[in-house]
PDB file of N, CA, C, O and CB in Angstrom:
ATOM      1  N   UNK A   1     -14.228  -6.653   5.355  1.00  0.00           N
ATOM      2  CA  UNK A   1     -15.243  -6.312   6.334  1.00  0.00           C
ATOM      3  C   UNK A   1     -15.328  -4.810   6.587  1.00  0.00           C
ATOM      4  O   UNK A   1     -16.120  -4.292   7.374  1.00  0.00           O
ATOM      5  CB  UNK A   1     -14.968  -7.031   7.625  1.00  0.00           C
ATOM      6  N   UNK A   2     -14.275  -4.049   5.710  1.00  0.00           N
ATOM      7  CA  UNK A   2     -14.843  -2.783   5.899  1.00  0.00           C
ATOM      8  C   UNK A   2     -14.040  -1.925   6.919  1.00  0.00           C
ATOM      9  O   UNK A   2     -14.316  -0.732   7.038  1.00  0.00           O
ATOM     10  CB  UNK A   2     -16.259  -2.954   6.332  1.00  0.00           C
ATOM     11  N   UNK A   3     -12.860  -2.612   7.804  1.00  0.00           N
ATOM     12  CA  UNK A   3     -12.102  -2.125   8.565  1.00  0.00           C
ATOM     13  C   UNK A   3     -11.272  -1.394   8.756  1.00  0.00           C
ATOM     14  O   UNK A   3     -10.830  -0.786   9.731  1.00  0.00           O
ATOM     15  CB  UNK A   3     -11.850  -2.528   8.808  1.00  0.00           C
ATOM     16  N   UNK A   4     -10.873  -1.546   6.850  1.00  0.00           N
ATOM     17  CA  UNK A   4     -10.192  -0.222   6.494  1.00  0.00           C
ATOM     18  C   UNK A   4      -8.510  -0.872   6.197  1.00  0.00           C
ATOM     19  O   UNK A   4      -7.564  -0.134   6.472  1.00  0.00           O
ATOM     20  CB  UNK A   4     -10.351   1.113   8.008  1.00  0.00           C
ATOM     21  N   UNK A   5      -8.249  -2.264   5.636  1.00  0.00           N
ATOM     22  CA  UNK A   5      -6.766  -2.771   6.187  1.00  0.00           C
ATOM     23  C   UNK A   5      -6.622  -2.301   4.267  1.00  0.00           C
ATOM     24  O   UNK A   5      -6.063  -1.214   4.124  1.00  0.00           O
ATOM     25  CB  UNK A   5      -6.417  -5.019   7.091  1.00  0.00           C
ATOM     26  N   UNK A   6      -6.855  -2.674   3.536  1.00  0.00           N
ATOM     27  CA  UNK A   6      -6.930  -2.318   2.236  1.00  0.00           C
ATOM     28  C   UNK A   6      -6.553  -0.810   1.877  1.00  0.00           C
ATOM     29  O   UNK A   6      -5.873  -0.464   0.911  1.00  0.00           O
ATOM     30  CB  UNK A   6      -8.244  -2.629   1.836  1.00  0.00           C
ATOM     31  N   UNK A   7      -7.150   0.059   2.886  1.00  0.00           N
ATOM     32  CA  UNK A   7      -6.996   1.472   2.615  1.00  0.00           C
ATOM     33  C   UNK A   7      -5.509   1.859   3.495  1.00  0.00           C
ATOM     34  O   UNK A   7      -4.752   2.790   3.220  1.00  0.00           O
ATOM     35  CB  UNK A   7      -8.497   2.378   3.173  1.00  0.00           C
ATOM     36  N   UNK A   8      -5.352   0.901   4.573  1.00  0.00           N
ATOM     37  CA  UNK A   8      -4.343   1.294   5.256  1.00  0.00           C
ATOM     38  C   UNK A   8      -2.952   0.742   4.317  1.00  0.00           C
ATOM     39  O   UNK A   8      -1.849   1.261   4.488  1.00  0.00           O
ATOM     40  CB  UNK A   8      -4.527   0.710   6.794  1.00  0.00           C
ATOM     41  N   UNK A   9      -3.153  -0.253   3.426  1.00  0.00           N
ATOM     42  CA  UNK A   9      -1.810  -0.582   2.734  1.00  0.00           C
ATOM     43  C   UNK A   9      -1.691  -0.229   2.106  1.00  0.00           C
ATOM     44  O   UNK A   9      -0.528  -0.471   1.785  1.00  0.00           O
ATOM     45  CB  UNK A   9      -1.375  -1.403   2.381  1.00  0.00           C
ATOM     46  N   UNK A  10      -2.289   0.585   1.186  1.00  0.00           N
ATOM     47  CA  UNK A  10      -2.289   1.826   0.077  1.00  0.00           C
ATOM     48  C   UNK A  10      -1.808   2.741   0.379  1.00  0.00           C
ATOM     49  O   UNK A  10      -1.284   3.391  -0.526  1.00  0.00           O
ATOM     50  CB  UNK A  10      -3.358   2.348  -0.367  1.00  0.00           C
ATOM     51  N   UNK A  11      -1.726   3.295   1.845  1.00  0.00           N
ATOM     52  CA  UNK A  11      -1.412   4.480   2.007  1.00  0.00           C
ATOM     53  C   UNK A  11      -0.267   4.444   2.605  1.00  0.00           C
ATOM     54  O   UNK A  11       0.418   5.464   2.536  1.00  0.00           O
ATOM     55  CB  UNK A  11      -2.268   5.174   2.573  1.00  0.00           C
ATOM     56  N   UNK A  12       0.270   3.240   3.372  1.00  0.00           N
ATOM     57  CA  UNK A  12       1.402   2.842   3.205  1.00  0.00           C
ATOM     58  C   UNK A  12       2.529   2.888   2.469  1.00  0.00           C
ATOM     59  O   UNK A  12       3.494   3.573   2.808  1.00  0.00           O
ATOM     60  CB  UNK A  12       1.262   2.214   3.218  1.00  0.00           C
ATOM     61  N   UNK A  13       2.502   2.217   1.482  1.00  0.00           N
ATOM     62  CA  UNK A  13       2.701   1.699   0.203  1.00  0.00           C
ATOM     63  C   UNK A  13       2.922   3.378  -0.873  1.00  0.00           C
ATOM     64  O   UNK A  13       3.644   3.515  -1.860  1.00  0.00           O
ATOM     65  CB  UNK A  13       1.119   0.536  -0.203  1.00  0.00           C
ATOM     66  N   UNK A  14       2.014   4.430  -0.214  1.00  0.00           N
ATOM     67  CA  UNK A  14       1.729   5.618  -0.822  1.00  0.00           C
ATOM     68  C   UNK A  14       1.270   6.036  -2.141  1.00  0.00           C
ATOM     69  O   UNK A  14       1.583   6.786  -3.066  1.00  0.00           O
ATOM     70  CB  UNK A  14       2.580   6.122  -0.702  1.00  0.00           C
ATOM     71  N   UNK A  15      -0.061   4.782  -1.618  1.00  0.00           N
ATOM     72  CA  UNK A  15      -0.694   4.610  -3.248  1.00  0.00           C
ATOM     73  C   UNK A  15      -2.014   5.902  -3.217  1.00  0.00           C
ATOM     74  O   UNK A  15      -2.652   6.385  -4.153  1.00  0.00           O
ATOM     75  CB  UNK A  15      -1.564   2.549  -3.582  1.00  0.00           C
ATOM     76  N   UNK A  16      -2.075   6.200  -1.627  1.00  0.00           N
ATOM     77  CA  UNK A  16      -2.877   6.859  -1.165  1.00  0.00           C
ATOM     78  C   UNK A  16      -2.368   8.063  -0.616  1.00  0.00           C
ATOM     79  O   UNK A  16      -1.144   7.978  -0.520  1.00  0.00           O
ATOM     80  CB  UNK A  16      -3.495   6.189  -0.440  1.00  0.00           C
ATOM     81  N   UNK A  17      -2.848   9.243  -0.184  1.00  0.00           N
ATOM     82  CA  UNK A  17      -2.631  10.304   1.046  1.00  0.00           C
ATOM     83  C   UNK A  17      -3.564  10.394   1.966  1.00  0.00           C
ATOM     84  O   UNK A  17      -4.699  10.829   1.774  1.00  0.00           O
ATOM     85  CB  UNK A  17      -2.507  11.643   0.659  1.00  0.00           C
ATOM     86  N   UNK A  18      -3.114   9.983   3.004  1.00  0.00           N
ATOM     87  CA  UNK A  18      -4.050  10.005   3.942  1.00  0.00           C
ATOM     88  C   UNK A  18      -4.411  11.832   4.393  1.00  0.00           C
ATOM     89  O   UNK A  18      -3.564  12.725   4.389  1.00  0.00           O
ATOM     90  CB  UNK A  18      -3.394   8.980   5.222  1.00  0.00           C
ATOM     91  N   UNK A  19      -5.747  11.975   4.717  1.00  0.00           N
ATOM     92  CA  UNK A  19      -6.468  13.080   4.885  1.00  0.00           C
ATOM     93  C   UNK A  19      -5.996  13.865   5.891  1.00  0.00           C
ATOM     94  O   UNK A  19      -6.291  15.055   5.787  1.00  0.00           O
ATOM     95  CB  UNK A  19      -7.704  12.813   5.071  1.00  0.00           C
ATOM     96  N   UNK A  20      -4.795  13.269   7.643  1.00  0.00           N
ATOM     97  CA  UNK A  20      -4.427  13.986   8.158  1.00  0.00           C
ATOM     98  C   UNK A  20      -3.719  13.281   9.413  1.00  0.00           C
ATOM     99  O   UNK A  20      -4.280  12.481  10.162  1.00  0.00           O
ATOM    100  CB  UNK A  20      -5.337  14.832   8.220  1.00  0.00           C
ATOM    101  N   UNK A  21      -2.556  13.661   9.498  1.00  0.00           N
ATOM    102  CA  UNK A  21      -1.753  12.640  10.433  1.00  0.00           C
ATOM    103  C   UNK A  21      -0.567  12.185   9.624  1.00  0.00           C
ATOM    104  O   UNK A  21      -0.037  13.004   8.874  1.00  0.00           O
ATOM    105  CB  UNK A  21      -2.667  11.282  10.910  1.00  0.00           C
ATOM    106  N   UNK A  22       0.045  10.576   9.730  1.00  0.00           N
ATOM    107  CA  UNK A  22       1.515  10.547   9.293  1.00  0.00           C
ATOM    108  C   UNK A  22       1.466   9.437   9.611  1.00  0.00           C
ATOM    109  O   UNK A  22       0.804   9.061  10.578  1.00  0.00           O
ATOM    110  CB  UNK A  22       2.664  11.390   9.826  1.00  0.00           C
ATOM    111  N   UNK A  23       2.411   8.376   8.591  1.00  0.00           N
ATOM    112  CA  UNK A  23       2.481   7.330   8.804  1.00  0.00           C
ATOM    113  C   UNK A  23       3.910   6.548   9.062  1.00  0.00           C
ATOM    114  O   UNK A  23       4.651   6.247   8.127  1.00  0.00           O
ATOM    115  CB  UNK A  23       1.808   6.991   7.946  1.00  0.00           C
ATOM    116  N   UNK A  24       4.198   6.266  10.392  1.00  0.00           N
ATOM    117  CA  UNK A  24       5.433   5.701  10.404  1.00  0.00           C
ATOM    118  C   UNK A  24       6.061   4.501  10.625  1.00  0.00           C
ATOM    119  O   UNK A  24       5.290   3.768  11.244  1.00  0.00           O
ATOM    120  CB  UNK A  24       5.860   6.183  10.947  1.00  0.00           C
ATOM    121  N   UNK A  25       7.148   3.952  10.391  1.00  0.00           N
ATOM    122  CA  UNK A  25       7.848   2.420  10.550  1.00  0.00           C
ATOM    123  C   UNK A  25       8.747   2.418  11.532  1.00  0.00           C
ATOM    124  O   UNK A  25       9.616   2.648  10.690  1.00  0.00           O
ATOM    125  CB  UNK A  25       8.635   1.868   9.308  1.00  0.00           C
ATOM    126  N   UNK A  26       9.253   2.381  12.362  1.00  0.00           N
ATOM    127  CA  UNK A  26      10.135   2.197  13.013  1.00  0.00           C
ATOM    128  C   UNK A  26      10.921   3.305  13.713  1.00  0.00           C
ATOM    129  O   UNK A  26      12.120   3.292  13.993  1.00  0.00           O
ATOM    130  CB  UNK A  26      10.707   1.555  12.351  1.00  0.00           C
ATOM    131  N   UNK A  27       9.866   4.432  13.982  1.00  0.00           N
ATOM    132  CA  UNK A  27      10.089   6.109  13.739  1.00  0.00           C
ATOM    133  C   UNK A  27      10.112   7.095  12.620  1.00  0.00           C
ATOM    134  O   UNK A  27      10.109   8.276  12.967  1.00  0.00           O
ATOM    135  CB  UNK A  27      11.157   6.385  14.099  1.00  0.00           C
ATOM    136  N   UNK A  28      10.135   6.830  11.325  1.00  0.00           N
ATOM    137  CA  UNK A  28      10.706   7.082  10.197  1.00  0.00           C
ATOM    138  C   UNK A  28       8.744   7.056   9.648  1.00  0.00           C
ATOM    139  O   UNK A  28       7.752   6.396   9.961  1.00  0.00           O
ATOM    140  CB  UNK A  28      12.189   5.766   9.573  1.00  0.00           C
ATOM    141  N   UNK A  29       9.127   8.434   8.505  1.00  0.00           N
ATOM    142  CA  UNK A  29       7.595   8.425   7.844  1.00  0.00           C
ATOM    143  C   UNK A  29       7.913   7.495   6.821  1.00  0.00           C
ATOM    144  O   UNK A  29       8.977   7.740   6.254  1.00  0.00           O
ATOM    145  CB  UNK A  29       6.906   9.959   7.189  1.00  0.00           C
ATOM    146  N   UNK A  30       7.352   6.594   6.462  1.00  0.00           N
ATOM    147  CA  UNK A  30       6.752   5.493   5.540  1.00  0.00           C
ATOM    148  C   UNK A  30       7.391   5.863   4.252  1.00  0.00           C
ATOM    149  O   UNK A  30       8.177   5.166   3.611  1.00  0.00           O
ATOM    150  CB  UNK A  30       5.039   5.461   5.432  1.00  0.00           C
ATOM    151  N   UNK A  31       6.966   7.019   3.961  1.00  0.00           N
ATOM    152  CA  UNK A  31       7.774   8.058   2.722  1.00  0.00           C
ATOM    153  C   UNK A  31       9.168   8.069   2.503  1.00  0.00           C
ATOM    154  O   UNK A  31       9.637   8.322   1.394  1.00  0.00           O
ATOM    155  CB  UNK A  31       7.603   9.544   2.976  1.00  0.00           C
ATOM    156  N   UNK A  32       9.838   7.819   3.461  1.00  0.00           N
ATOM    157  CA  UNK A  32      11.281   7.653   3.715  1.00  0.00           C
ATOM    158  C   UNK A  32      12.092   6.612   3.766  1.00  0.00           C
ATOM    159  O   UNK A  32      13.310   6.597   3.587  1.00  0.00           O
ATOM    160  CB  UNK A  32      11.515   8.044   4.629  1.00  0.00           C
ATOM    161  N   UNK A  33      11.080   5.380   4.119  1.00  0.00           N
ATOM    162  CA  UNK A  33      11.385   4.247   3.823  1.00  0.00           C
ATOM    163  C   UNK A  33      11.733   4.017   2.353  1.00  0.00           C
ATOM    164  O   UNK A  33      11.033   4.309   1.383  1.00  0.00           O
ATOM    165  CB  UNK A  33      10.438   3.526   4.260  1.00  0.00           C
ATOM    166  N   UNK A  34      13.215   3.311   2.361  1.00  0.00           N
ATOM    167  CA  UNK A  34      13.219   2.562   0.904  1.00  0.00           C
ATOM    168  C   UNK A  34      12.365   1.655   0.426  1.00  0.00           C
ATOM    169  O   UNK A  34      12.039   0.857   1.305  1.00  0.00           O
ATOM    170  CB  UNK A  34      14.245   1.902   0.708  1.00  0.00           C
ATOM    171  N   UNK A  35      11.719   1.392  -0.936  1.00  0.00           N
ATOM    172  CA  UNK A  35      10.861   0.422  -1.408  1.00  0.00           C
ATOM    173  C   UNK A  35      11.336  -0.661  -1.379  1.00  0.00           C
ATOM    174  O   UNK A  35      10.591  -1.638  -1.448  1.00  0.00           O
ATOM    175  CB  UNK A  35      10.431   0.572  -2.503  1.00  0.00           C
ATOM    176  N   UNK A  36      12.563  -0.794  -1.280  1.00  0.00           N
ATOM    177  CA  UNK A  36      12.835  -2.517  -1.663  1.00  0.00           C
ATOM    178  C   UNK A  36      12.833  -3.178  -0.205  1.00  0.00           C
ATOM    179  O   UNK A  36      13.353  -4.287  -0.085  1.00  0.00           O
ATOM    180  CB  UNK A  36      14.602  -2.908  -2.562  1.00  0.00           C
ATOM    181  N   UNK A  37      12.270  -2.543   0.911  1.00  0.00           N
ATOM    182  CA  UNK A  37      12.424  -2.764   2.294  1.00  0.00           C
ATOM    183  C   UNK A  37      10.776  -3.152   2.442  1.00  0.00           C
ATOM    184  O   UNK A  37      10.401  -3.543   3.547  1.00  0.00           O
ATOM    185  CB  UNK A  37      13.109  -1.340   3.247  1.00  0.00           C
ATOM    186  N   UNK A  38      10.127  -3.082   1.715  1.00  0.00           N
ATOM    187  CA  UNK A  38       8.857  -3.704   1.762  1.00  0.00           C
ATOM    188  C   UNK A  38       8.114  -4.681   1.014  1.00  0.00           C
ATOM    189  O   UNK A  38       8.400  -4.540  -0.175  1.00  0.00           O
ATOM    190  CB  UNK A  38       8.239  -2.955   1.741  1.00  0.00           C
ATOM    191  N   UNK A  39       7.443  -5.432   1.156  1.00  0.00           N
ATOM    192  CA  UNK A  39       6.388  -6.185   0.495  1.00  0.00           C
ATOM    193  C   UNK A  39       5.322  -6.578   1.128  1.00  0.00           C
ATOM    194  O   UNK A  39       4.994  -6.422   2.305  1.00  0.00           O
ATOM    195  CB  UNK A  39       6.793  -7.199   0.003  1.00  0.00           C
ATOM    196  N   UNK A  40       4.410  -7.503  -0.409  1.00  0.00           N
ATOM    197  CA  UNK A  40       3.311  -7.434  -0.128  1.00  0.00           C
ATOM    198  C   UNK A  40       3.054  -8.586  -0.435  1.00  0.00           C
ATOM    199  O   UNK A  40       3.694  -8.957  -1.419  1.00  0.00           O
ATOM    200  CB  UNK A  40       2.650  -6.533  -0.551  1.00  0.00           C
ATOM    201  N   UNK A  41       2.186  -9.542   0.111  1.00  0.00           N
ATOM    202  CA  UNK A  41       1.283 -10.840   0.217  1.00  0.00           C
ATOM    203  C   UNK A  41       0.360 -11.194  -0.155  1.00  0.00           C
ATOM    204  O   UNK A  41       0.058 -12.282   0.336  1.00  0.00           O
ATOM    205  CB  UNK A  41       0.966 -11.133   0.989  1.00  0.00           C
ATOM    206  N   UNK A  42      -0.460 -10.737  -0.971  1.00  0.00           N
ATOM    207  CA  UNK A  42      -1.926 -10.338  -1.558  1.00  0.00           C
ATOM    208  C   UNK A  42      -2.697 -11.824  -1.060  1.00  0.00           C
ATOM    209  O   UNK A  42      -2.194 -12.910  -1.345  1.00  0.00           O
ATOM    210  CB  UNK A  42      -1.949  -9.997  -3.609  1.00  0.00           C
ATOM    211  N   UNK A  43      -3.900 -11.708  -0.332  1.00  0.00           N
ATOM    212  CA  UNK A  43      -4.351 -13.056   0.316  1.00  0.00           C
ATOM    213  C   UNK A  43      -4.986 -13.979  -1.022  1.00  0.00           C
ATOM    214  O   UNK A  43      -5.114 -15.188  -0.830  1.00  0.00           O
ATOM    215  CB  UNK A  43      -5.662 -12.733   1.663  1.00  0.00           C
ATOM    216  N   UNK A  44      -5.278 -13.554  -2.024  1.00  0.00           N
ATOM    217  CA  UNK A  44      -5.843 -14.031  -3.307  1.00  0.00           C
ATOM    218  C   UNK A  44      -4.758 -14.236  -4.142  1.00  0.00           C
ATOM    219  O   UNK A  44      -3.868 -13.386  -4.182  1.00  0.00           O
ATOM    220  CB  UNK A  44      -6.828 -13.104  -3.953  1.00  0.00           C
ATOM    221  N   UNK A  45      -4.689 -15.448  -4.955  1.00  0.00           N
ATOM    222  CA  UNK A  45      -3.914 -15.576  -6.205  1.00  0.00           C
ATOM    223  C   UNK A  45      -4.398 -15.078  -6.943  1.00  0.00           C
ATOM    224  O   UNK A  45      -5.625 -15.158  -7.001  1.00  0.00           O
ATOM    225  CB  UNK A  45      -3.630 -16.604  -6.705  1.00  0.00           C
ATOM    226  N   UNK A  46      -3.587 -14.219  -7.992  1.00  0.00           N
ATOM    227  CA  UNK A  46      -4.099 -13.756  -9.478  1.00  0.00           C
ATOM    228  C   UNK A  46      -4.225 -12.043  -9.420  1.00  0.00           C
ATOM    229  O   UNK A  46      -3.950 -11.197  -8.569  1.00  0.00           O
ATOM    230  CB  UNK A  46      -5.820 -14.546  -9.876  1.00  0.00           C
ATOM    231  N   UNK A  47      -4.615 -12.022 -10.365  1.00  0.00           N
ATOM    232  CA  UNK A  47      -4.551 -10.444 -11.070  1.00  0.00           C
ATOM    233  C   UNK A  47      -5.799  -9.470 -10.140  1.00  0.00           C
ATOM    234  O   UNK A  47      -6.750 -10.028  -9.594  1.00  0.00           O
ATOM    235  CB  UNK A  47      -5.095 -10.551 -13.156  1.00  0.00           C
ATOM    236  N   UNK A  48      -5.627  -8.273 -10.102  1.00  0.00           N
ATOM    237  CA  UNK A  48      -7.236  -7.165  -9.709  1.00  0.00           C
ATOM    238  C   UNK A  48      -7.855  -7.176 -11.126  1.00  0.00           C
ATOM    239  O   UNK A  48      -7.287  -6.708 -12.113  1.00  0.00           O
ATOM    240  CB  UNK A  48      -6.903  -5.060  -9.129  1.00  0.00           C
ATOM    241  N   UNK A  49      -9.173  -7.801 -11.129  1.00  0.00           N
ATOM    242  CA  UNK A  49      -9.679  -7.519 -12.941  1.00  0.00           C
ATOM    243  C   UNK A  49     -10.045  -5.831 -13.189  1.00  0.00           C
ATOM    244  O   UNK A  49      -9.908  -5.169 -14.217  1.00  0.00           O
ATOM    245  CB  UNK A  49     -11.509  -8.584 -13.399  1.00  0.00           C
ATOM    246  N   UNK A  50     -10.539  -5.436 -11.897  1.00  0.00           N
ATOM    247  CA  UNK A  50     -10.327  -4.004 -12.015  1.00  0.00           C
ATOM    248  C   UNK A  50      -9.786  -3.053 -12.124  1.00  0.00           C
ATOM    249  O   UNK A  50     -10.468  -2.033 -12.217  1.00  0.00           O
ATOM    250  CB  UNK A  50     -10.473  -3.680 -11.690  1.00  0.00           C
ATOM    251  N   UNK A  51      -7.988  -2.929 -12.170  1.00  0.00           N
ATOM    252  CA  UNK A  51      -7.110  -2.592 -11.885  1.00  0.00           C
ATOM    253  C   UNK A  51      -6.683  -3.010 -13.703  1.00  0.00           C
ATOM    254  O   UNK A  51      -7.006  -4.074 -14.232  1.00  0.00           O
ATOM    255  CB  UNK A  51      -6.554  -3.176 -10.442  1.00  0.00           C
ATOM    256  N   UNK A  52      -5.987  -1.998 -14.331  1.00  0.00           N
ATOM    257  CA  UNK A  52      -5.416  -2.057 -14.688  1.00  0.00           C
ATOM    258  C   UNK A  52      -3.616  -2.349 -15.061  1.00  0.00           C
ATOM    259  O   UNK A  52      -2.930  -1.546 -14.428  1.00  0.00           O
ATOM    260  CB  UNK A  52      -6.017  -1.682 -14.655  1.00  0.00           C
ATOM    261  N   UNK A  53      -2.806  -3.278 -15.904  1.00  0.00           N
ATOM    262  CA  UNK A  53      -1.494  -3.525 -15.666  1.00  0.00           C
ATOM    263  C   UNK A  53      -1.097  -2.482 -14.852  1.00  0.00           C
ATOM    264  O   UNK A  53      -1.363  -2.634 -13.660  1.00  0.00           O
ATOM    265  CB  UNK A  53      -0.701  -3.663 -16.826  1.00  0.00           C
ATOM    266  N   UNK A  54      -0.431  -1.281 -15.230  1.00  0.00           N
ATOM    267  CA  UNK A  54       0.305  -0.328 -14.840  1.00  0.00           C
ATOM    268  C   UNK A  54      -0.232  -0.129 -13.392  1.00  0.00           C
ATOM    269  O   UNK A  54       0.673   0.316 -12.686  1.00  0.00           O
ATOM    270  CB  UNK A  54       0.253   0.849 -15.785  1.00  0.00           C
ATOM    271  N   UNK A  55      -1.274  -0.288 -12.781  1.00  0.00           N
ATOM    272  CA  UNK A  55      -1.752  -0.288 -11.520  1.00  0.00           C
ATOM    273  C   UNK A  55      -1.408  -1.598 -10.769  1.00  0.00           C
ATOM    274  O   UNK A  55      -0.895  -1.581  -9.650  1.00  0.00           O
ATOM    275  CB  UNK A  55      -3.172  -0.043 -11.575  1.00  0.00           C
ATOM    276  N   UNK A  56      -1.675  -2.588 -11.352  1.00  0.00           N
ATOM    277  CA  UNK A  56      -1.478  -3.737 -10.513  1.00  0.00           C
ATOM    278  C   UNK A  56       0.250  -3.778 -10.015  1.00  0.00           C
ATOM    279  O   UNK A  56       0.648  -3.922  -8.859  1.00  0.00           O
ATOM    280  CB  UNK A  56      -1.988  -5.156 -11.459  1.00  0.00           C
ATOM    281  N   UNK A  57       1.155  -3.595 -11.331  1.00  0.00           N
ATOM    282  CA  UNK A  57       2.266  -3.140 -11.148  1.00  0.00           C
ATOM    283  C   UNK A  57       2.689  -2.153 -10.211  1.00  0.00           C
ATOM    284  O   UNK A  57       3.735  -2.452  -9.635  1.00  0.00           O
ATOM    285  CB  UNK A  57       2.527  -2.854 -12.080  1.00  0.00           C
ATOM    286  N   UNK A  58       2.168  -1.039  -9.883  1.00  0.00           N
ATOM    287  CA  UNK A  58       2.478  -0.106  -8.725  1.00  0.00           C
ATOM    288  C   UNK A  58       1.873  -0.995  -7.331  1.00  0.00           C
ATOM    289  O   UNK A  58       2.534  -1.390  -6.370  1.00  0.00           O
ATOM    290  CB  UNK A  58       1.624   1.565  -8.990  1.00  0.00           C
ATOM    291  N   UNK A  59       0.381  -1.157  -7.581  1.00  0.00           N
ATOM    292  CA  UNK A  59      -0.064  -1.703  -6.269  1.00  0.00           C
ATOM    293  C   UNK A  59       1.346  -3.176  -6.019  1.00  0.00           C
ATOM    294  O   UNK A  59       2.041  -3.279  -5.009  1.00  0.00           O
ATOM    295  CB  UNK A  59      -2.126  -2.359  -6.488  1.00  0.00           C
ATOM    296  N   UNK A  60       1.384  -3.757  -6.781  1.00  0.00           N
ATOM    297  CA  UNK A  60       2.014  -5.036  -5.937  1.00  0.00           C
ATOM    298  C   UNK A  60       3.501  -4.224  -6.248  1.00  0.00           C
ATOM    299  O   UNK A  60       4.561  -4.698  -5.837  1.00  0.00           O
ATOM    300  CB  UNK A  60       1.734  -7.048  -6.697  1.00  0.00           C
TER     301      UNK A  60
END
């Protein structure tokens, strides 16, 4: 719907840079967080057809 939750887990995730500000977890910038301390749920089964392997691989 355009709300922006897609752009917000990317940039999370730090698939993105956000344009200005900082993103944090628990006090801590997002950046600092270890990766294996996160995941992801994707509401659709299956692959992005747009997305290439090596992308789908980073995104998930």
């Amino acid at each position: 719907n355009g709300a922006g939750k897609t752009t917000t887990m990317r940039m999370i995730l730090d698939l993105f840079r956000p344009d200005s500000g900082q993103i944090t977890w628990n006090g801590r910038d997002v950046r600092e967080v270890p990766r294996r301390s996160w995941g992801y749920l994707p509401e659709e089964r299956g692959l992005y057809p747009k997305m290439r392997v090596d992308e789908q691989l980073l995104f998930l």
